[in-house]
C-alpha positions in Angstrom: 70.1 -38.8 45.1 66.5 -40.0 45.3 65.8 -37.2 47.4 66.9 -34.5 45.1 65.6 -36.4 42.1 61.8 -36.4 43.4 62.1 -32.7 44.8 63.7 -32.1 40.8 60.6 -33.5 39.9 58.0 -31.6 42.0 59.4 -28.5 41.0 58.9 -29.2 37.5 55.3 -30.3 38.0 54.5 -27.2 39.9 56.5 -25.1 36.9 54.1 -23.1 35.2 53.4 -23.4 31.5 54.6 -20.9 29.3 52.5 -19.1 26.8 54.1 -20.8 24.1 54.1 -24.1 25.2 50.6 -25.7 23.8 49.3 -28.9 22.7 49.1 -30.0 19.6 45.3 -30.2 19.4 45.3 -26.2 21.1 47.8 -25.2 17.9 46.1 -26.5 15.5 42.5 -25.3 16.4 44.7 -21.5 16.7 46.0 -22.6 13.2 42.7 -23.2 11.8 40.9 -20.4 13.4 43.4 -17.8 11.6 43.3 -19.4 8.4 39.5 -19.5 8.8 39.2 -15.4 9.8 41.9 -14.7 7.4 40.1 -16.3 4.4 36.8 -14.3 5.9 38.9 -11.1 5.3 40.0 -11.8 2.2 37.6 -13.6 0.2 35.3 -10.2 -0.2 38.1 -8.4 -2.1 39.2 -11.2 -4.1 35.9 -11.8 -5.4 35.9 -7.9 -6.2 39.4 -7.7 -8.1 38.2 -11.5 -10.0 34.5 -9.7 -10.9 36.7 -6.3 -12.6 38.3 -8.9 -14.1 35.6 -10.6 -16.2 33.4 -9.3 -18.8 29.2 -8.5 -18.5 27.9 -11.8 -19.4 30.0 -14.0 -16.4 29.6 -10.7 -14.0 27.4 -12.8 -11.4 28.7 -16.1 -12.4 32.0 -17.9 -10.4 33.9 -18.2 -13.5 36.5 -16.0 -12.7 39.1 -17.2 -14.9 37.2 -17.4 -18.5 37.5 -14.7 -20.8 39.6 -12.6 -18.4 39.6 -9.0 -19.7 40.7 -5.2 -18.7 37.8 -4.3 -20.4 36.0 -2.8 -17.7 39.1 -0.5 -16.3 39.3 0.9 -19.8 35.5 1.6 -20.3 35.5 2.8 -17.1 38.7 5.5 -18.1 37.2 6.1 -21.3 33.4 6.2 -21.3 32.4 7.8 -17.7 33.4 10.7 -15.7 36.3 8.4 -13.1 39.1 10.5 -13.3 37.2 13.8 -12.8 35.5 12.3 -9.5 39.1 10.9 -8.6 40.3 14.4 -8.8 37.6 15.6 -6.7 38.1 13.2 -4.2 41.9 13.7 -3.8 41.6 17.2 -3.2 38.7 16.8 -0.9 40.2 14.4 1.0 43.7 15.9 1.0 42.4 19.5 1.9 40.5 17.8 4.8 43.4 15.5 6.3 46.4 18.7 5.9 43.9 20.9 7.9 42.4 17.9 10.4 46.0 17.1 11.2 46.8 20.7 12.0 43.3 21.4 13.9 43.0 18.3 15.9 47.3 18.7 16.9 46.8 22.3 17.9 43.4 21.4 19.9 45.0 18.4 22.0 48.1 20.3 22.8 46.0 23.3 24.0 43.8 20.8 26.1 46.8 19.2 27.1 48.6 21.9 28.3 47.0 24.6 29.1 44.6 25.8 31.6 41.7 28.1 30.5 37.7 28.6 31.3 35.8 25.9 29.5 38.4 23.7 29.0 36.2 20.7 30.9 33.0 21.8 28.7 34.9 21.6 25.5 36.3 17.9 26.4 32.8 16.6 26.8 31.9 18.5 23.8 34.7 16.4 21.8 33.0 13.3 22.9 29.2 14.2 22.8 30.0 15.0 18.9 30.4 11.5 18.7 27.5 10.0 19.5 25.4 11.8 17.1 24.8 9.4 13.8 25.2 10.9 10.6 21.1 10.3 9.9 21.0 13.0 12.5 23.0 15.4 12.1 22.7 15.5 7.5 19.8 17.7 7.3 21.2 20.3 10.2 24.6 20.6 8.3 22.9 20.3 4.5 20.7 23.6 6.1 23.8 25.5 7.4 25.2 24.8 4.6 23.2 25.7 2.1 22.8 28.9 4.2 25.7 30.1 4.1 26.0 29.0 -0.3 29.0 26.0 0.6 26.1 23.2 -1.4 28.0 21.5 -4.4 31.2 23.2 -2.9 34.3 21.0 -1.7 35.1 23.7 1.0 31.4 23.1 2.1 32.4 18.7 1.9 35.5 19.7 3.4 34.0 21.7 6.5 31.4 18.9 6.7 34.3 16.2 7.2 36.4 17.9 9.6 33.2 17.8 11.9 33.5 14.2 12.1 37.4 13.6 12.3 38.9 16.2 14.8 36.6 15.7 17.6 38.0 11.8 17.7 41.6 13.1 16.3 41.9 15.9 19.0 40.6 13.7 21.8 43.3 11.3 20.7 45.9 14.0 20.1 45.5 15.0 23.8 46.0 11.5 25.4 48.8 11.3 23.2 50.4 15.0 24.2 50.0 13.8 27.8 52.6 11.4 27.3 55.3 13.9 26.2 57.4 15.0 29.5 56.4 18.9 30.3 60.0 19.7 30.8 60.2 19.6 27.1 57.9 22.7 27.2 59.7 23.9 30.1 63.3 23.7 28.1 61.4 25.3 25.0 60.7 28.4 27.1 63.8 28.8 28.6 65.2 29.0 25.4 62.9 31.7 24.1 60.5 30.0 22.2 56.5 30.8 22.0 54.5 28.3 23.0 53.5 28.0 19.1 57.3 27.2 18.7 57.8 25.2 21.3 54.6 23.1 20.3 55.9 23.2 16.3 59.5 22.6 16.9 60.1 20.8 20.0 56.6 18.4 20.2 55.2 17.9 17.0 58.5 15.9 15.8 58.0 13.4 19.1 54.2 13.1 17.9 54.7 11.7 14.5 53.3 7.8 15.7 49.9 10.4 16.7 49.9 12.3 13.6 50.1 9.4 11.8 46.9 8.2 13.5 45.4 11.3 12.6 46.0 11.8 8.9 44.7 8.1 8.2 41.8 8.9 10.4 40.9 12.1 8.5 42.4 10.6 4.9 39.7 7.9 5.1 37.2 9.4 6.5 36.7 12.0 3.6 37.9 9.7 1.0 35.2 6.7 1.7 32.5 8.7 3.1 29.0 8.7 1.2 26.2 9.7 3.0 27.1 13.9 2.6 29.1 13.6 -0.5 25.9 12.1 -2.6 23.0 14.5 -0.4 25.8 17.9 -0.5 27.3 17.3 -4.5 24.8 17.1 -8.0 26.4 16.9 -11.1 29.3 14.8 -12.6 31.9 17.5 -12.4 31.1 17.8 -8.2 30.7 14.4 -7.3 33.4 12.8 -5.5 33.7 8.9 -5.8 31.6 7.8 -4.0 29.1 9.8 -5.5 30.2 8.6 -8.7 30.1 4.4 -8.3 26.0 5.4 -7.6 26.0 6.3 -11.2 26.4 2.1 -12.0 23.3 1.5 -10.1 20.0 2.1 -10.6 16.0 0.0 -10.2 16.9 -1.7 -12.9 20.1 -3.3 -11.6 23.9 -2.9 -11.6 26.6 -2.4 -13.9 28.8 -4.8 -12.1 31.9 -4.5 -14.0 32.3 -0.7 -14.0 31.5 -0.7 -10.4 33.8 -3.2 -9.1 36.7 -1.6 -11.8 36.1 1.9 -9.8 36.4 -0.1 -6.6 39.6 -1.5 -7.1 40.9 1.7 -8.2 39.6 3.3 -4.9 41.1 1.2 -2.6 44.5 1.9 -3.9 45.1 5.4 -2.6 44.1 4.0 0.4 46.3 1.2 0.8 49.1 3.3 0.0 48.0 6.0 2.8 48.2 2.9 5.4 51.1 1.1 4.2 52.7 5.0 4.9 51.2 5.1 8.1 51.6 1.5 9.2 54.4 1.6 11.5 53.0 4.8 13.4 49.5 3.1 13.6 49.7 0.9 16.5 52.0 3.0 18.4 49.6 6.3 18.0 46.4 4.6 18.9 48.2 3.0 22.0 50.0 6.1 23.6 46.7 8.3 22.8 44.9 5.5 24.8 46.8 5.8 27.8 45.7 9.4 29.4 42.6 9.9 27.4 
């Protein structure tokens, strides 16, 4: 009995620990540390939402709670130009996720699949686009642009946008396509379809997690870019929003209440385009990972 009770207890001590099983002092440093980061993440939009909330004269102040008013979501209907730069932006943005989506999709598959001269140059060409800052490449674009008549155009905004999403998006698409068996093509052709069909019927509905990816990619993107929408769009019935929220600051100072009102407001379409897209995200990103 003594035997087996002191080999009992060797094996224990050489049991490894699992992952789980911490010490009290270990959870509650992990405890604190998320509270901490989570409070980091927060605490900038909170203070946003409180500031739309209060009126001029407690804008910079941290008394978020007196004289709480909708004032500023109101003026911000009524007296400025929101709603038409909220219109510009949807359809900017929209126009340039539909047609990212389909670009970037077709592009991977055809990298994916296919074999054809240049395929290897247009890869590194994908990723070369990449590493080009937007300071860089604003006065090429604004020239070809304005070359060609797209300035204070949202096909020329549009254009502009879909230079800086599919490259990523197609790259992505392709890792992603690569994990889709080729006997799905295979099966596709034996039944008589094109390879357009078998691509639109047979792998786009197994590449929805990807897609996913994709449209939030290009949805955000174009909907909280600023650097082209404010040099490419003049005048309040072209500007987009966020060439719009410029229109509350000036040398003077800032219109704190309007601008914050128009933030709030702007981060709603895109909360709803990720709590769409949510359950795709982490499963896209991770499959178009694995064979990029």
């Amino acid at each position: 009995m003594t035997t087996v009770t002191a080999s009992t207890a060797r094996h224990s001590a050489r049991k490894p620990k699992l992952r789980g099983d911490r010490s009290p002092v270990a959870s509650v440093a992990l405890h604190l540390t998320l509270i901490i980061a989570s409070v980091i993440a927060v605490f900038p939009v909170l203070w946003v939402l409180l500031t739309s909330l209060k009126p001029a004269k407690f804008a910079t102040t941290t008394d978020f709670f007196k004289e709480t008013t909708f004032e500023n979501y109101t003026n911000l209907i009524k007296d400025t130009e929101f709603l038409t730069w909220f219109g510009n932006s949807v359809v900017i943005a929209g126009l340039s996720t539909v047609i990212g989506v389909f670009v970037s999709a077709t592009t991977g598959y055809a990298v994916s699949r296919f074999r054809f001269p240049g395929k290897r140059g247009l890869m590194w060409t994908l990723l070369i686009t990449q590493m080009f800052p937007v300071a860089v490449l604003i006065v090429p674009i604004y020239n070809i642009m304005s070359s060609i008549g797209l300035l204070n155009q949202p096909a020329g905004l549009v254009i502009t946008y879909l230079t800086i999403s599919v490259p990523f998006c197609a790259w992505m698409m392709k890792g992603f396509f690569d994990t889709i068996p080729h006997e799905i093509d295979e099966s596709g052709q034996v039944d008589g379809l094109t390879p357009f069909g078998t691509f639109w019927r047979l792998i786009l509905p197994l590449a929805k997690p990807g897609l996913a990816v994709t449209a939030f990619y290009s949805f955000i993107t174009a909907w909280g870019e600023v650097a082209y929408a404010s040099a490419f769009m003049v005048g309040d019935e072209n500007l987009t929003l966020a060439g719009g929220l410029q229109k509350f600051v000036n040398q003077y100072g800032a219109q704190w209440g309007p601008m914050t009102a128009a933030s709030v407001l702007i981060a709603i379409p895109a909360a709803l385009v990720f709590l769409f897209a949510q359950k795709h995200l982490v499963t896209g990103m991770s499959a178009g990972a694995v064979k990029g």
